[in-house]
N, C-alpha and C positions, 0 to 999 in steps of 0.2 A: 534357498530363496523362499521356499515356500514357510519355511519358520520364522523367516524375517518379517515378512506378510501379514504372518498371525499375530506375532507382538505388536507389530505398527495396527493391525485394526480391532487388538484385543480380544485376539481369538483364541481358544487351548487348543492344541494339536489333537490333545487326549479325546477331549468332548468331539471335534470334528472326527475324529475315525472313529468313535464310537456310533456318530450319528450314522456315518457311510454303513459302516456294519447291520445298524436295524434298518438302514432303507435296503439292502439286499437282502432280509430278512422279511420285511413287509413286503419286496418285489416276490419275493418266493409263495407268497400265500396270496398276491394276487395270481399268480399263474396256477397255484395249484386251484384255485378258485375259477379259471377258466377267464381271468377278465384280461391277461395280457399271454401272449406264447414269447417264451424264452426264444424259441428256434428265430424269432425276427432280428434277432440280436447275433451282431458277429460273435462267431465263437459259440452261441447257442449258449444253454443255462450251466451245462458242466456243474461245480463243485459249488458253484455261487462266488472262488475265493481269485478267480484267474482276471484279471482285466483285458482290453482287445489286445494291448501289446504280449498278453502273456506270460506277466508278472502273475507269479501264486502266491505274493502276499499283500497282493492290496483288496481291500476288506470288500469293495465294492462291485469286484465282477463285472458280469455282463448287464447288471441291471443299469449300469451309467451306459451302455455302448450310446454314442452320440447319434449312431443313425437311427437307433430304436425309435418305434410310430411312438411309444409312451413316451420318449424323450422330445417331441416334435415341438414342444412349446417350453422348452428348457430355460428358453433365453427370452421369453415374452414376461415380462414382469407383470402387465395386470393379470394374465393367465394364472402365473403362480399366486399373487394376491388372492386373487381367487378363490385357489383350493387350500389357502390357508383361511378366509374366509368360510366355505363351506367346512372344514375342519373345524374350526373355533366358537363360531359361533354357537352361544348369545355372547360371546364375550366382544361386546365390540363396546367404544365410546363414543358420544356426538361431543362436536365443538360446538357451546353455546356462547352466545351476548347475551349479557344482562341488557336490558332495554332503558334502565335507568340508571343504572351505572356506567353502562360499556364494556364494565371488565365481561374477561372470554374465561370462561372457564369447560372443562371436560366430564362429561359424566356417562353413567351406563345407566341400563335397567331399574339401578336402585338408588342412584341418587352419583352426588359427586366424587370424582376422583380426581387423580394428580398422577402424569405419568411419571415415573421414578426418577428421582434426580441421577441416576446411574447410569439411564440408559439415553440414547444418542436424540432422544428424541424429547427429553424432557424441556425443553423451552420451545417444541415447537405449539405455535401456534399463540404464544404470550407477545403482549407489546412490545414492540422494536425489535421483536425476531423473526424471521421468514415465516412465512404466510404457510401451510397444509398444503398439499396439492389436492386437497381431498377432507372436508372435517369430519372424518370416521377414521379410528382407529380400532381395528380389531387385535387383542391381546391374548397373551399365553397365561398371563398368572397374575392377580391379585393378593395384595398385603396391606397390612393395616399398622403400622407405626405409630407415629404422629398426627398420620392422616392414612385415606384409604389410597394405596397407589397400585398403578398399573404397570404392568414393564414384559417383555418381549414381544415390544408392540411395530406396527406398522398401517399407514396408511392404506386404507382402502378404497375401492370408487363404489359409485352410490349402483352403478349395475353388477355387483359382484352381491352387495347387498338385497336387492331388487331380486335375483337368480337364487340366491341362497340364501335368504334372510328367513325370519320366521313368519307366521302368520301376515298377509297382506290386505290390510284395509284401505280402499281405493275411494277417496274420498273426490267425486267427481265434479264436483259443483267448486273447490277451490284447485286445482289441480293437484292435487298433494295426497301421498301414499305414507300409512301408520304401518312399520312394522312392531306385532307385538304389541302393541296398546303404547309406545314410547317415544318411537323410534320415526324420526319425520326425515319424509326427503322428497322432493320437488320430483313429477311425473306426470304428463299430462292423461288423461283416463285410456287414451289408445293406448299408449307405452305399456302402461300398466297393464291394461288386457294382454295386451303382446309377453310381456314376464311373464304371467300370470299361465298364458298357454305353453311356453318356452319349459318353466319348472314342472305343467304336466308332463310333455313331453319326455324331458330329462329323465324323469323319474319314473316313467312308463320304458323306458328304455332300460334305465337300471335295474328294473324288476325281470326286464325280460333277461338282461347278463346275468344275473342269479338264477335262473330259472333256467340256463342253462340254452335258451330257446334265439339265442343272437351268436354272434363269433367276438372276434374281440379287438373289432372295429380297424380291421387293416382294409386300407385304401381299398375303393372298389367295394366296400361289401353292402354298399345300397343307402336308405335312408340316414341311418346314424352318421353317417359319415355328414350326410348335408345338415343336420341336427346338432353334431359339435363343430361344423363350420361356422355355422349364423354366432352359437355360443362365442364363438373365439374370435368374430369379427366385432360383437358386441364389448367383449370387455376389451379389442386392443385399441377400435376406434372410436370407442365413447368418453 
């Protein structure tokens, strides 16, 4: 079943269990880093190689157990947007209109691109095709062909960008937020304060989980906890 699945959505079996392999390898160096405890996880960290049923050959262990606090947003899609967002970024593209054209075209940072005729998204956002839920897309990789394209891409919302974008210029007198000198997106000047304290925050919290000086945010353990609640209410209800 699960091979028939792959073919039907173009997926390698090889590439997914290899990806399963380095997230319990990246889960292992968050723990030994202090920012998650294996012990919350059925079955605890063991070998990394056992899953909750107790199979010793599925690559991904205890770091998938589904009750896991780090698993809690597994299935919230703007969540994971998100922290593919805060990952990737600057690689992101705005959907633009020409003003005296109409045509829509996508670009980044540095001028125009095209997302790859390959990937599932390459007519989105073109005439007579389904509209974006969102005109950002943040991407894995850039090629230059025929033109410049983008591909392992996906839409993003403009508060995932706003939380983890780059530099923020709050332009108060039109309501509109520049991230990066390029990068435009609709905010009224509270909102924008509001991110603006939100990303202190974040990042005054993250210093303190390196630093050894917070736990590793299981229920109960005080402010962070009400700190990635606001975060998570923001990106599921905006």
């Amino acid at each position: 079943a699960a091979a028939r699945y792959a073919a039907a959505n173009g997926l390698d079996p090889e590439t997914l269990r290899q990806i399963a392999e380095m997230r319990g390898q990246y889960a292992s160096l968050l723990a030994d880093a202090g920012f998650i405890r294996a012990s919350d996880a059925r079955g605890g960290r063991g070998s990394g190689r056992s899953d909750t049923t107790g199979r010793s050959d599925a690559p991904w262990g205890w770091a998938d157990a589904s009750d896991a606090p780090w698993n809690a947003d597994g299935g919230r899609a703007p969540v994971v947007k998100a922290a593919l967002c805060a990952g990737l970024y600057a690689n992101v593209a705005a959907l633009e209109t020409d003003a005296s054209t109409g045509r829509t075209r996508w670009r980044d940072g540095k001028g125009e691109v095209g997302v790859h005729p390959g990937s599932l998204n390459a007519r989105l956002g073109q005439p007579g095709e389904r509209a974006p839920t969102h005109p950002f897309l943040v991407f894995h990789e850039k090629v230059k062909t025929s033109r410049v394209f983008i591909r392992d891409c996906t839409t993003v919302a403009p508060s995932a960008l706003l939380l983890f974008g780059g530099a923020m210029d709050v332009r108060h007198e039109t309501g509109r937020v520049c991230l990066d000198g390029w990068l435009w997106l609709r905010a009224s000047a509270q909102t924008a304060v509001l991110y603006k304290k939100l990303r202190k925050a974040l990042d005054d919290e993250l210093d303190a989980r390196i630093a050894g000086t917070r736990g590793s945010g299981k229920k109960g353990s005080g402010g962070d906890d009400d700190l990635l609640g606001t975060i998570r209410s923001l990106l599921t209800e905006g």
